[in-house]
C-alpha positions as a Markdown table, in Angstrom:
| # | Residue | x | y | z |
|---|---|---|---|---|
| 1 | Unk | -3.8 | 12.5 | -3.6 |
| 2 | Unk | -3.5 | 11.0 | -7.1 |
| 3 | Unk | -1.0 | 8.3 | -7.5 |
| 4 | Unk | -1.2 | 7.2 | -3.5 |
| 5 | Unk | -2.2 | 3.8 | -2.4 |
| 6 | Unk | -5.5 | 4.2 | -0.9 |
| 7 | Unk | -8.0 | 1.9 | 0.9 |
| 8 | Unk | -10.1 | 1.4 | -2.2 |
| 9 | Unk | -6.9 | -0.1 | -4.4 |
| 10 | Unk | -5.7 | -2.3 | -1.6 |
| 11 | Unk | -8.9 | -3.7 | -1.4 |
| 12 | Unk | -9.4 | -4.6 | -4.5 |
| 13 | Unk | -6.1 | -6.0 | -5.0 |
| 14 | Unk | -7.0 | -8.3 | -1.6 |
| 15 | Unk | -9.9 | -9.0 | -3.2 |
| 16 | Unk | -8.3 | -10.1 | -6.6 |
| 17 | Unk | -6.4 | -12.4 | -4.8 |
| 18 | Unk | -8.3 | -16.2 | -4.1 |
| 19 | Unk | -5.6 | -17.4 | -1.9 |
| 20 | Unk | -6.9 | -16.6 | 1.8 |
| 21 | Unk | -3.3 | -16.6 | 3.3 |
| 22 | Unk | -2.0 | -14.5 | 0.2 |
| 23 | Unk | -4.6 | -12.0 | 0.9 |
| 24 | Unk | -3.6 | -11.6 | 4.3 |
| 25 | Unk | 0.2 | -11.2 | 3.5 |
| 26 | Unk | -0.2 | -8.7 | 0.9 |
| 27 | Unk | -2.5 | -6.3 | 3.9 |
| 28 | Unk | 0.3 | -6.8 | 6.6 |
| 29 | Unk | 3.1 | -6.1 | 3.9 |
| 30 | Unk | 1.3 | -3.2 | 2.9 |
| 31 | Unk | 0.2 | -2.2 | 6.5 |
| 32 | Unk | 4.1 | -2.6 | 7.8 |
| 33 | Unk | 5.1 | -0.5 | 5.6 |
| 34 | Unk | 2.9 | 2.2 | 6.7 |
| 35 | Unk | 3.2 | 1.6 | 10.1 |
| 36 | Unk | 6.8 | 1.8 | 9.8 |
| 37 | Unk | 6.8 | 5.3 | 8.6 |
| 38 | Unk | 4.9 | 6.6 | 11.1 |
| 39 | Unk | 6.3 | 4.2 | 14.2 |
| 40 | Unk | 8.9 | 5.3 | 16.9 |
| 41 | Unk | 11.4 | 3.5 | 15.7 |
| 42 | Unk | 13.2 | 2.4 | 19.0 |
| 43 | Unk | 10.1 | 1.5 | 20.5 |
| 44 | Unk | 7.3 | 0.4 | 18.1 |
| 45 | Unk | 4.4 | 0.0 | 20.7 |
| 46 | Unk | 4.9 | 3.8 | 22.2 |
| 47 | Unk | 2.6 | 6.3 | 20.7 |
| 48 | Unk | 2.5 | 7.2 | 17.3 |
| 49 | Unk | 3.2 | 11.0 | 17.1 |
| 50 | Unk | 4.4 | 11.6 | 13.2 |
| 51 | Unk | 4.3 | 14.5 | 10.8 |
| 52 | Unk | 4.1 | 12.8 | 7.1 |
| 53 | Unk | 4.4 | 15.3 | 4.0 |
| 54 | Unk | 2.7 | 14.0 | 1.3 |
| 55 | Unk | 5.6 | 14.0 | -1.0 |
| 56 | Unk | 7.3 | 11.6 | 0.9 |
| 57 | Unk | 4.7 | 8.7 | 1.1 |
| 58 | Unk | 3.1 | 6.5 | -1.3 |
| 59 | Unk | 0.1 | 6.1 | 1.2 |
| 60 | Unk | -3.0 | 7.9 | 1.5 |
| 61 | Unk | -3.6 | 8.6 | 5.2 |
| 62 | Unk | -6.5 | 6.3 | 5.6 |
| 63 | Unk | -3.8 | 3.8 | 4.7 |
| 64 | Unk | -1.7 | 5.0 | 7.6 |
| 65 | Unk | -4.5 | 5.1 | 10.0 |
| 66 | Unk | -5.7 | 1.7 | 9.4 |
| 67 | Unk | -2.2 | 0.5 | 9.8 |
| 68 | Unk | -1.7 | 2.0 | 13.4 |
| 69 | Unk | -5.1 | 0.4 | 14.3 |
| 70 | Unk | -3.8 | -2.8 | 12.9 |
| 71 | Unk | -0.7 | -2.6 | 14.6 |
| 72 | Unk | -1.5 | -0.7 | 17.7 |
| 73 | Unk | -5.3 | -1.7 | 18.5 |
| 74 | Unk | -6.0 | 2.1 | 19.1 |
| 75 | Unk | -7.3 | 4.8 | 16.8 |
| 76 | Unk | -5.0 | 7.0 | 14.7 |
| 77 | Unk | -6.0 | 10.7 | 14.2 |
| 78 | Unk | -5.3 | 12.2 | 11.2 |
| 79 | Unk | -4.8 | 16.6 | 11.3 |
| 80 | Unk | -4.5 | 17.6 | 7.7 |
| 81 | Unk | -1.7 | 20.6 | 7.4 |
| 82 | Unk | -0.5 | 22.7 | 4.6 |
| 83 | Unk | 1.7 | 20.3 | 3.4 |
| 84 | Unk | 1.1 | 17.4 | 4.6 |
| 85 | Unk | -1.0 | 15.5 | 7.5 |
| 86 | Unk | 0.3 | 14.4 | 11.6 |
| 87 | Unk | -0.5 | 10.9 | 12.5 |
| 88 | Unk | -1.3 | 10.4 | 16.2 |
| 89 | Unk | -2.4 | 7.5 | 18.3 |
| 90 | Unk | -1.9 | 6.6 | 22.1 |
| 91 | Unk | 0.0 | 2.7 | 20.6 |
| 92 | Unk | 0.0 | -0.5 | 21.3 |
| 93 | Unk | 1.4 | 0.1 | 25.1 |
| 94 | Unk | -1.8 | 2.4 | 25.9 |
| 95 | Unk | -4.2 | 0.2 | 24.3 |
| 96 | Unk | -5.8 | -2.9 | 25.0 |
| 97 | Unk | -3.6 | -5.1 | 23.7 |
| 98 | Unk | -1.4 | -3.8 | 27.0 |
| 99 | Unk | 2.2 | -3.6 | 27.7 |
């Protein structure tokens, strides 16, 4: 997965970063944009049910994942296929953040 934005790299580039309320921007920027390639995209809080191929993102899964659970409060599964990974989660509607 060389070249892809992983947990370690945003990380350290939160870390970098001394302003509290910068450091929390640049994870929800990062984190919408993942979640937003794998959300429904009438309906953002049903569940998360998306085929990436890794050619087509710039995010490592673990990226994706945390983003559903940041977004959702429920746990993404990641199943790994030939080319690429699914991303499935029950969303914010099923979780205890509620309807």
């Amino acid at each position: 997965m060389d070249g892809k934005i992983t947990m370690e790299v945003l990380r350290r580039v939160v870390e970098a970063e001394s302003d509290l309320s910068v450091r929390m921007a640049i994870q929800k920027s990062v984190f919408g944009d993942a979640f937003d390639a794998v959300k429904d995209q009438d309906d953002w809080r049903a569940p998360v049910n998306r085929l990436v191929r890794f050619d087509n993102t710039v995010y490592d899964p673990e990226v994706i994942a945390n983003a559903v659970e940041y977004f959702t409060a429920t746990k993404a599964t990641i199943v790994y296929t030939a080319k690429g990974f699914r991303v499935m989660a029950d969303g914010y509607r099923a979780g205890p953040a509620g309807p």
